[in-house]
C-alpha positions as CSV (number, residue, x, y, z in Angstrom):
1,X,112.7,14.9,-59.2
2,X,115.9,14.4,-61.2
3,X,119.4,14.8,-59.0
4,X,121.9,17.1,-60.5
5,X,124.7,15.9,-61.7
6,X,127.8,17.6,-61.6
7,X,128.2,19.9,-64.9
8,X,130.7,18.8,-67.6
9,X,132.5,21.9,-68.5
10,X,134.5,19.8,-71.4
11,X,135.3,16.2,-72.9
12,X,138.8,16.0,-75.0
13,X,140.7,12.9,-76.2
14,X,144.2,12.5,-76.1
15,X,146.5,10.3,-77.6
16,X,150.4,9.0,-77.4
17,X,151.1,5.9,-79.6
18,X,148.6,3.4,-79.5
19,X,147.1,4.8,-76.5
20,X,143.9,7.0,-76.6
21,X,142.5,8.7,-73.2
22,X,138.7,10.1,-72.9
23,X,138.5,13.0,-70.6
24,X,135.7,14.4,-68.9
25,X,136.9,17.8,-67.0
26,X,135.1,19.2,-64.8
27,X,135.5,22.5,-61.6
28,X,136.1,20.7,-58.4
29,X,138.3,19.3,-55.8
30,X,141.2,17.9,-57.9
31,X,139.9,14.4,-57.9
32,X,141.6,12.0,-60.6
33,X,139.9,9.1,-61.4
34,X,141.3,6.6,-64.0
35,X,138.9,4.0,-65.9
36,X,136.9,3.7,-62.2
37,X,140.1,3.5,-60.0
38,X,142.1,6.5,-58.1
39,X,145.1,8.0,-59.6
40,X,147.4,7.4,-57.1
41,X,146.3,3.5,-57.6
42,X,146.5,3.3,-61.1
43,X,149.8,5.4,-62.0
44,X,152.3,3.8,-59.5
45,X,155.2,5.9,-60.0
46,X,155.7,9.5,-59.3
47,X,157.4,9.9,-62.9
48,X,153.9,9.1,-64.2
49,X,152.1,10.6,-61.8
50,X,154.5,14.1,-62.7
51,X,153.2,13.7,-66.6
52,X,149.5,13.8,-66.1
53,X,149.7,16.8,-63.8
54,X,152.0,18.8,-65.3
55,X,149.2,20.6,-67.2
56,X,147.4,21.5,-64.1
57,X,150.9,23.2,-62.6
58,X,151.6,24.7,-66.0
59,X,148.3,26.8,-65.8
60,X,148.7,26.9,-61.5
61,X,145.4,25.2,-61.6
62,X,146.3,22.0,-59.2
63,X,142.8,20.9,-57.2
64,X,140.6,23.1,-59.0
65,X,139.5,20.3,-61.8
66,X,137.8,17.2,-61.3
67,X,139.4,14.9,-64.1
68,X,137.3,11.3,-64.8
69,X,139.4,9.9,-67.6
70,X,139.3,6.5,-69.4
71,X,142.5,5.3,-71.0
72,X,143.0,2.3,-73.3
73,X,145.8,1.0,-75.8
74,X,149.4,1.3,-75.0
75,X,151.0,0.6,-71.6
76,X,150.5,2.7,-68.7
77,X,153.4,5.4,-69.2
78,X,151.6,5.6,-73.4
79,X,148.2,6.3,-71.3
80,X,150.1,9.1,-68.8
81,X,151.1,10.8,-71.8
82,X,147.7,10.1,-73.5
83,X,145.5,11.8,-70.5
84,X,148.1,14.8,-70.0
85,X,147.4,15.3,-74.1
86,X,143.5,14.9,-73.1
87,X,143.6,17.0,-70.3
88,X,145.5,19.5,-72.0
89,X,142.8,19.9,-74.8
90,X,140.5,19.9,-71.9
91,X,141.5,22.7,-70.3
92,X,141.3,24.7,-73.5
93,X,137.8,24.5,-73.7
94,X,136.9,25.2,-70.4
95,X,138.9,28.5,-70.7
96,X,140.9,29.6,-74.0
97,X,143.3,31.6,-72.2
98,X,145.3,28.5,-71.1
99,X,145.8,28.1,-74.9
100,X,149.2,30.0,-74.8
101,X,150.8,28.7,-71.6
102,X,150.4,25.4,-72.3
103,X,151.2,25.3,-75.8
104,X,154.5,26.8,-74.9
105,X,155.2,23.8,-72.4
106,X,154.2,21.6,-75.4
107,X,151.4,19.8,-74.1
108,X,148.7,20.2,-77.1
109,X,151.0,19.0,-79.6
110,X,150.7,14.9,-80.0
111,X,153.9,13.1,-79.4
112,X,154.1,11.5,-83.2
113,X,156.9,8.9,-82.2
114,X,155.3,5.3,-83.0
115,X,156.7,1.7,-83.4
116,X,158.6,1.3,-86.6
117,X,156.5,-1.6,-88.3
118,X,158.7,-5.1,-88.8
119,X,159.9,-5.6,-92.6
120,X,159.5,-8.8,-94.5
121,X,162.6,-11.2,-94.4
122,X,163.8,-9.4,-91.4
123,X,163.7,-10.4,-87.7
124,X,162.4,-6.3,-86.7
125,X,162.0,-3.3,-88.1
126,X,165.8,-2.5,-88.8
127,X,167.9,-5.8,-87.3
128,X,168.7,-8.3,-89.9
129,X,169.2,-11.8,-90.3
130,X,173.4,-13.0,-89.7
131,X,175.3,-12.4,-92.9
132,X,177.1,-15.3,-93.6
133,X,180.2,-14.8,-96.3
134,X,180.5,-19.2,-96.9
């Protein structure tokens, strides 16, 4: 007598800087649940809340996908980016015609932009030290 669990149509990853979202897609209500807490709770701002669904309007699929996601590394707007990127790659697998539309809007294409690394005998990565002439 095992219960059934809801089927997973796909799992992606997605990633922006240092931060790396797991996603577990599955048909459903439009439930969005990040690392155990509600979407609404975790992504305070609308801004944020704009990025992770803005695959779900690109395809006109908002409330049809169940999305359980957990995001780490980074800062919160790094993880927004990360899950729309996850759920983006998602989406693909549960149905390859999405492919098109959303590569068009840019969402399967990882945001390469990361911290320029600090040089030695400098203060950052391009500020230096005060010249000083005497």
């Amino acid at each position: 007598m095992a219960t059934k669990k809801a089927e997973i149509e796909s799992i992606a990853t997605g990633r922006r800087k240092t931060a790396i979202a797991r996603v577990r897609l599955s048909k459903g209500s439009g439930k969005i649940t990040v690392n155990g807490r509600t979407f609404e709770e975790y992504f305070p701002t609308t801004d944020l809340r704009l990025i992770v669904e803005a695959p779900f309007k690109a395809i006109e699929g908002v409330g049809q996908y169940d999305v359980i996601a957990l995001c780490e590394g980074g800062g919160v707007p790094g993880q927004a980016g990360a899950l729309r990127h996850g759920i983006s790659r998602a989406l693909i697998q549960a149905d390859e015609n999405f492919r098109a539309i959303l590569k068009k809007a840019g969402f399967l294409t990882r945001d390469p932009r990361m911290k320029e690394r600090k040089k030695p005998g400098q203060p950052g990565a391009r500020r230096r030290f005060q010249f000083s002439k005497r």
